[in-house]
C-alpha positions as CSV (number, residue, x, y, z in Angstrom):
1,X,0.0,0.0,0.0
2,X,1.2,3.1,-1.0
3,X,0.0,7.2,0.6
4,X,0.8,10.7,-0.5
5,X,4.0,12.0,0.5
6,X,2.7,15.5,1.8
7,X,-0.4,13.8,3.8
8,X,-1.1,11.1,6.4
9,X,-4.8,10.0,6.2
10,X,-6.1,8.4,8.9
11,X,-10.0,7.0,8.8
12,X,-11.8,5.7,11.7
13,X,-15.7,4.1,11.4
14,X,-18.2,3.8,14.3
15,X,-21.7,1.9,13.7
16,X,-24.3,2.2,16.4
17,X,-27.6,0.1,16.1
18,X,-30.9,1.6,17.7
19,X,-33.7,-0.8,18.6
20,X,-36.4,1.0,19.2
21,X,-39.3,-1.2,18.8
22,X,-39.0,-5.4,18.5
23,X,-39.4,-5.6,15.4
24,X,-37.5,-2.6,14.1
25,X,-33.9,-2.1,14.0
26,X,-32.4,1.3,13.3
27,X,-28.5,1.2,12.5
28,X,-26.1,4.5,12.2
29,X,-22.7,4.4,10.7
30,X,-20.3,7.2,11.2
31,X,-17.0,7.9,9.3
32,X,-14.4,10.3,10.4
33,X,-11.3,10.8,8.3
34,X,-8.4,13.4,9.7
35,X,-5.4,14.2,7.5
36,X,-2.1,15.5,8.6
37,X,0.1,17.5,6.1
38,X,3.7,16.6,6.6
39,X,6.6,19.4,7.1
40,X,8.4,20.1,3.7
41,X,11.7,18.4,6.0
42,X,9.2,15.3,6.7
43,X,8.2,14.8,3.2
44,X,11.7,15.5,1.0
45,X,10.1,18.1,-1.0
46,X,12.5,20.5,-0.1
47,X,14.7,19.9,-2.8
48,X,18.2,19.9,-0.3
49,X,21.3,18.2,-1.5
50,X,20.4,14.6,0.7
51,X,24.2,13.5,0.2
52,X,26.3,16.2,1.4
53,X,23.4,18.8,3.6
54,X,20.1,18.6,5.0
55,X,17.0,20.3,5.5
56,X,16.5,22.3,8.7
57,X,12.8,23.9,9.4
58,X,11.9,27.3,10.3
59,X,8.0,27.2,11.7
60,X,6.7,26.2,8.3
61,X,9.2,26.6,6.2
62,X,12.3,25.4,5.6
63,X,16.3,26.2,4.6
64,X,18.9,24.5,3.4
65,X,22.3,24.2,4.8
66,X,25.3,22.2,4.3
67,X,27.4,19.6,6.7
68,X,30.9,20.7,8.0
69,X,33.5,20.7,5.8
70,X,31.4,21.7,2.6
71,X,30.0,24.9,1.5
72,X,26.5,25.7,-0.8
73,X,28.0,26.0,-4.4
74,X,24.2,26.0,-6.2
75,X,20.4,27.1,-5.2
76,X,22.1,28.9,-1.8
77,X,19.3,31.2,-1.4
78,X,15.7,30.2,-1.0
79,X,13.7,28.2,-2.2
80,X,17.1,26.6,-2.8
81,X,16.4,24.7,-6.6
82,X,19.0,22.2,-7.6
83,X,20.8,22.9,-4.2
84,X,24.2,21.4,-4.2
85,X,26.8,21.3,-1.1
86,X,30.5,20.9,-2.6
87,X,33.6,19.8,0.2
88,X,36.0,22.0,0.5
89,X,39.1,19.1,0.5
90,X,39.1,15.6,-1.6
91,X,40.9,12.7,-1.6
92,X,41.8,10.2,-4.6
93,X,43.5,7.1,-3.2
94,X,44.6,5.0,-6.0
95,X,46.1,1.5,-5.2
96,X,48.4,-0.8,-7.8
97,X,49.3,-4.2,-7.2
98,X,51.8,-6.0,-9.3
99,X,54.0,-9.2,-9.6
100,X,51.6,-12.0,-8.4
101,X,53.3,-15.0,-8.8
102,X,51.9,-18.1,-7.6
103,X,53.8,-21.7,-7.8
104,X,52.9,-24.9,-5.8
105,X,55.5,-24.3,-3.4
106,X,54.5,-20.5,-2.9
107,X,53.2,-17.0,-3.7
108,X,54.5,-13.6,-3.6
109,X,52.1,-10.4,-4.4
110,X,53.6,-7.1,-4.4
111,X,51.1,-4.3,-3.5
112,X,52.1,-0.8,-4.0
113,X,49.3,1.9,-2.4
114,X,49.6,5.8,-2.7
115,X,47.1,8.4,-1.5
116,X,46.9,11.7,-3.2
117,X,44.8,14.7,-1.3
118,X,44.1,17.9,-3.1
119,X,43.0,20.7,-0.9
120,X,40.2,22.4,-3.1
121,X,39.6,25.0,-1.1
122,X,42.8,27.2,-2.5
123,X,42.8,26.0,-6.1
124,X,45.4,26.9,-9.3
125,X,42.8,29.1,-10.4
126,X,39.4,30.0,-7.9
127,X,36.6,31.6,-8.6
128,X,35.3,33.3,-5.3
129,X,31.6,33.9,-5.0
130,X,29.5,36.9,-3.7
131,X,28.2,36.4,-0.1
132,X,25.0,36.4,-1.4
133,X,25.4,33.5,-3.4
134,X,27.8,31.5,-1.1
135,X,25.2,32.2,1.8
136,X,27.4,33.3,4.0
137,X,25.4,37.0,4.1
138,X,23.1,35.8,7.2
139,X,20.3,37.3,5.4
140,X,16.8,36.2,7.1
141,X,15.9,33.3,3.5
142,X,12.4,32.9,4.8
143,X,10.8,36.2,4.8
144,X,13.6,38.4,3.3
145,X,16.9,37.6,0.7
146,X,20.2,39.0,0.2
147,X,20.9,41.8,-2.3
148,X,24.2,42.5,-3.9
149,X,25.7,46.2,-3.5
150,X,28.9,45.9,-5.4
151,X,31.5,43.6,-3.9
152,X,29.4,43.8,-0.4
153,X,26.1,43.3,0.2
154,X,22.6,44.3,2.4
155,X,19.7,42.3,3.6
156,X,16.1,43.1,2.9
157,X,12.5,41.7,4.1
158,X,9.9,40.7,1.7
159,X,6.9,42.7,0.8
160,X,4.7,43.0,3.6
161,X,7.4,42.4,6.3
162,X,9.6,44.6,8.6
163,X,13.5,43.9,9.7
164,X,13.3,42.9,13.6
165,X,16.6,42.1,14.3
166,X,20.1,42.7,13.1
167,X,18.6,45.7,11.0
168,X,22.1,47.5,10.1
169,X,24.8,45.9,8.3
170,X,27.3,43.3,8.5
171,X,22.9,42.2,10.0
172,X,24.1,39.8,12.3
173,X,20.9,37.5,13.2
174,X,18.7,39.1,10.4
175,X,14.7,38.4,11.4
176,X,12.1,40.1,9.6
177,X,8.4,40.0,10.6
178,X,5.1,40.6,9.1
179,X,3.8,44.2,9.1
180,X,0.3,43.0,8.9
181,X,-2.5,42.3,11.7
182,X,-5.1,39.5,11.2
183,X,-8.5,40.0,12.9
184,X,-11.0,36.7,12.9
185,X,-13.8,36.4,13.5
186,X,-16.4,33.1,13.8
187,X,-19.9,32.7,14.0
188,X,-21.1,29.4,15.3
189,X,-24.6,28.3,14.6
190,X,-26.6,25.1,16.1
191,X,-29.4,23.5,14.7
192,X,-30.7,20.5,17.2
193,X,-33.4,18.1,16.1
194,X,-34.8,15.7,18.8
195,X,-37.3,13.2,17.8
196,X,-36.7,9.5,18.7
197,X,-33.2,9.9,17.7
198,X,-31.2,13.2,17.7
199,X,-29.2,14.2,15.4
200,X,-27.0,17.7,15.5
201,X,-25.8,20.0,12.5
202,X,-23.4,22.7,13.5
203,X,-22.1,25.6,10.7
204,X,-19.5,27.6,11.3
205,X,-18.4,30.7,8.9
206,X,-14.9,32.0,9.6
207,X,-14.2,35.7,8.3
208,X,-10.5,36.9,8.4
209,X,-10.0,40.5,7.5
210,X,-6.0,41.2,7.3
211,X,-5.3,44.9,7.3
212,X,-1.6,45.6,6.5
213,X,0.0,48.8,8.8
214,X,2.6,51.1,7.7
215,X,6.2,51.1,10.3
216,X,4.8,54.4,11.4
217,X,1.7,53.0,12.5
218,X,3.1,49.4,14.1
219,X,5.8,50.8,15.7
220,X,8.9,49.2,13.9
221,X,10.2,51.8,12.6
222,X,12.3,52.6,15.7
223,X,12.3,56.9,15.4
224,X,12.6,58.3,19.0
225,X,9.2,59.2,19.4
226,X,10.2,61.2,22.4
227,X,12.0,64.1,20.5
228,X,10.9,63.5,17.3
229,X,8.5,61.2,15.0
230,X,8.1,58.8,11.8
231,X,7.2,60.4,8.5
232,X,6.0,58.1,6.0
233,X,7.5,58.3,2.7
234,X,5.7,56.2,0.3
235,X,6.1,52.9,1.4
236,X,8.7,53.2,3.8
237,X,9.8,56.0,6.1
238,X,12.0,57.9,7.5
239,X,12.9,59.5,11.2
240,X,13.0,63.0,11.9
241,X,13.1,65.7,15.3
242,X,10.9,67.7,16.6
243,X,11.8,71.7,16.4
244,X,14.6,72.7,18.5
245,X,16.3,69.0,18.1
246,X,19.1,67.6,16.2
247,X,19.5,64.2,15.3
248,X,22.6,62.6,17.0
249,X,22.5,59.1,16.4
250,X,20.7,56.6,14.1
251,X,20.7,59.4,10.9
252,X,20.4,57.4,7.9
253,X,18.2,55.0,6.9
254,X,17.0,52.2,8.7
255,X,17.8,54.7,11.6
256,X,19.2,52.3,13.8
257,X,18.8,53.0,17.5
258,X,17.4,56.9,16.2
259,X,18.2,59.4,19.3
260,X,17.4,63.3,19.1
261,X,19.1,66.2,21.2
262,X,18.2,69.6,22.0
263,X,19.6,72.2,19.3
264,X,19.8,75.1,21.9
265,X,23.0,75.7,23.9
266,X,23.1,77.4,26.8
267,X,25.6,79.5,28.6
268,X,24.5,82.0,32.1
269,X,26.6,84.2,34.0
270,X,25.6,84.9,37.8
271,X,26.8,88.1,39.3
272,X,26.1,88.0,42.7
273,X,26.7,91.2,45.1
274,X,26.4,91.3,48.7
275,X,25.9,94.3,50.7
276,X,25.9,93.8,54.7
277,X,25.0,96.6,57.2
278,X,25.4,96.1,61.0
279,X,23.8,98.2,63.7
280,X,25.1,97.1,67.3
281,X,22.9,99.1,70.2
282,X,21.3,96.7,73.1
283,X,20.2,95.2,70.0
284,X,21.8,94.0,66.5
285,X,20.6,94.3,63.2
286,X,21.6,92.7,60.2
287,X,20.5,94.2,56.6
288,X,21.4,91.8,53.3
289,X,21.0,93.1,50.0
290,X,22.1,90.6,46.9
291,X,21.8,91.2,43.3
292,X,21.9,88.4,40.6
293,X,22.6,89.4,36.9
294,X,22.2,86.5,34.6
295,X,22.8,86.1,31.1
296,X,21.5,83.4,28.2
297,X,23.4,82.7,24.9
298,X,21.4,80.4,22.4
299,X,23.0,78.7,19.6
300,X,20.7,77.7,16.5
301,X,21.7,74.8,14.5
302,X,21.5,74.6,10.4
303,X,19.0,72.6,8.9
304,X,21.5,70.2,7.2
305,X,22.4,69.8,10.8
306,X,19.1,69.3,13.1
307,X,17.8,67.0,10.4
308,X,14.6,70.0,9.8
309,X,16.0,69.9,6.2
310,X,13.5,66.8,4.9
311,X,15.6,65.8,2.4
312,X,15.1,61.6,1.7
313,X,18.5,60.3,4.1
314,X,17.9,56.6,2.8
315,X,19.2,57.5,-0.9
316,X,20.5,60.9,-1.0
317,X,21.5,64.0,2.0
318,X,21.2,67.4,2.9
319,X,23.7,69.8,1.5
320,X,24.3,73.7,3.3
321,X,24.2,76.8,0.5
322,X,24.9,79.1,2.9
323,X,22.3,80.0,5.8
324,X,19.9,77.9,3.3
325,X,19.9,74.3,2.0
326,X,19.2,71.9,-0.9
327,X,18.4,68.5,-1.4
328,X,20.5,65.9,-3.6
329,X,20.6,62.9,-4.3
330,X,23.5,60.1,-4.0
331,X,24.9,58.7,-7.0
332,X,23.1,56.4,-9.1
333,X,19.9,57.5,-8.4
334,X,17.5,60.6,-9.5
335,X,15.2,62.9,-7.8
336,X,11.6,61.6,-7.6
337,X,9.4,63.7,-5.5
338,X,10.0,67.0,-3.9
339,X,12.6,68.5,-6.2
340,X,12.6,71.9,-6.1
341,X,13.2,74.4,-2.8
342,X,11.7,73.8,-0.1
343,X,11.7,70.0,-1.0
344,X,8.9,68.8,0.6
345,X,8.3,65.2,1.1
């Protein structure tokens, strides 16, 4: 007997016979069947190299990886097609034996072994592949992938998802979860019907609504939202302060660990004169007089430099023309939205 490799079905009968009257017999047969989907890992349709790797699962899904001593040479990043795991040393071992010569009285065999290792891992010639296609990048596989910037590289989540963890690069950990919230709800209805034998019908009808927030509005973004706030831009977003505040740490995009400070520096000077007059009768009397001068110096910071200029920080930057400002953007890429003075959004 042969079953389905992503199902287990298992089918159970139950037969109940009624007598309700001597001469009539009433008999009820019930069949329940339950099937089990199998884990991708369970089932071998994750399409891992079997020989030299294995299959490790990640809730539902899966990833590939390789065993020690070899390294993911094809399908390294997910869903991993035609994923192959080469070692990174071999060994040929060749044996030769010669001169058997066998008599009545007695034989002699000669055997001559020799074992040749070639380390593979610093060929003649090598070919060295990008992180992202050697795997090494520690890019989340499941819900993000590995994209190539030059000769290095970044991590980025999937559409719909966020960056958790190890958000800045070299991304050590790299998580990303779903930006989306899933409401459900179920509405159960009974229908009983109870004559000489009872028999129950129960509906149910699931709705799911899934509404999908922005990082301003689920909090991921990470802007500190005690001196400042998340504007939305597009799709994503980006961190900026409140008047009077600077940004100081977390600048560019994905504003790691964002912190604003105050933009206003302040310096006072205290003058403080005292005057004492005595009077010394049968009684003394003591008259203090004190006079405080203070004085405030407040230092206002460029727009380039309290982060007030709204120029887009993730692809281009903020550049001073005097007491003014423009916006430009970094090489390789073109201005969008918000091009001319005062750039907004």
């Amino acid at each position: 007997t042969c079953q389905s490799t992503t199902t287990r079905a298992i089918t159970s009968t139950t037969t109940t016979t009624t007598s309700l009257d001597p001469t009539t017999t009433t008999t009820t047969t019930t069949t329940t069947s339950t099937t089990t989907t199998l884990h991708p890992c369970e089932e071998g349709s994750h399409g891992c190299d079997a020989q030299f790797g294995s299959c490790g699962q990640i809730g539902s899904n899966w990833t590939c990886i390789c065993k020690a001593g070899h390294i993911c040479v094809l399908g390294c990043t997910w869903p991993h097609s035609g994923h192959r795991c080469a070692s990174t040393t071999s060994t040929i071992t060749s044996t030769t034996t010669t001169n058997s010569i066998t008599t009545a009285s007695s034989t002699t065999t000669t055997t001559t072994s020799s074992a040749i290792t070639t380390d593979i891992s610093t060929p003649m010639m090598s070919t060295t592949l990008h992180p992202c296609e050697d795997a090494s990048h520690g890019c989340d596989t499941q819900f993000g992938n590995c994209q190539q910037v030059g000769s290095n590289w970044t991590c980025q989540c999937n559409a719909g998802y966020a960056c958790a963890q190890g958000c800045a690069w070299p991304h050590p950990n790299h998580k990303c979860k779903s930006a989306t919230t899933t409401s459900i709800t179920s509405v159960t209805t009974t229908t009983t019907t109870s004559t000489t034998t009872s028999a129950t019908t129960t509906t149910t009808t699931s709705t799911t609504t899934t509404t999908t927030l922005h990082p301003c509005e689920d909090g991921s973004h990470g802007c500190d939202i005690r001196f400042g706030s998340c504007r939305q831009v597009g799709s994503s977003w980006s961190c900026q302060c409140n008047a009077g505040y600077a940004c100081a740490q977390g600048c560019t995009w994905p504003h790691p660990n964002h912190k604003c400070k105050s933009t206003t520096t302040t310096t006072t000077t205290s003058t403080t004169t005292t005057t004492t007059t005595s009077t010394t009768t049968s009684a003394t009397t003591t008259i203090t007089t004190t006079t405080t001068t203070s004085t405030t110096t407040t230092t206002t910071l460029h727009p380039c430099e309290d982060g007030s200029h709204g120029c887009d920080t993730r692809f281009g930057s903020c550049r001073q023309v005097g007491s003014s400002w423009t916006c430009q953007c970094n090489a390789g890429y073109g201005c969008a939205r918000g091009c001319a003075w005062p750039h907004e959004n």
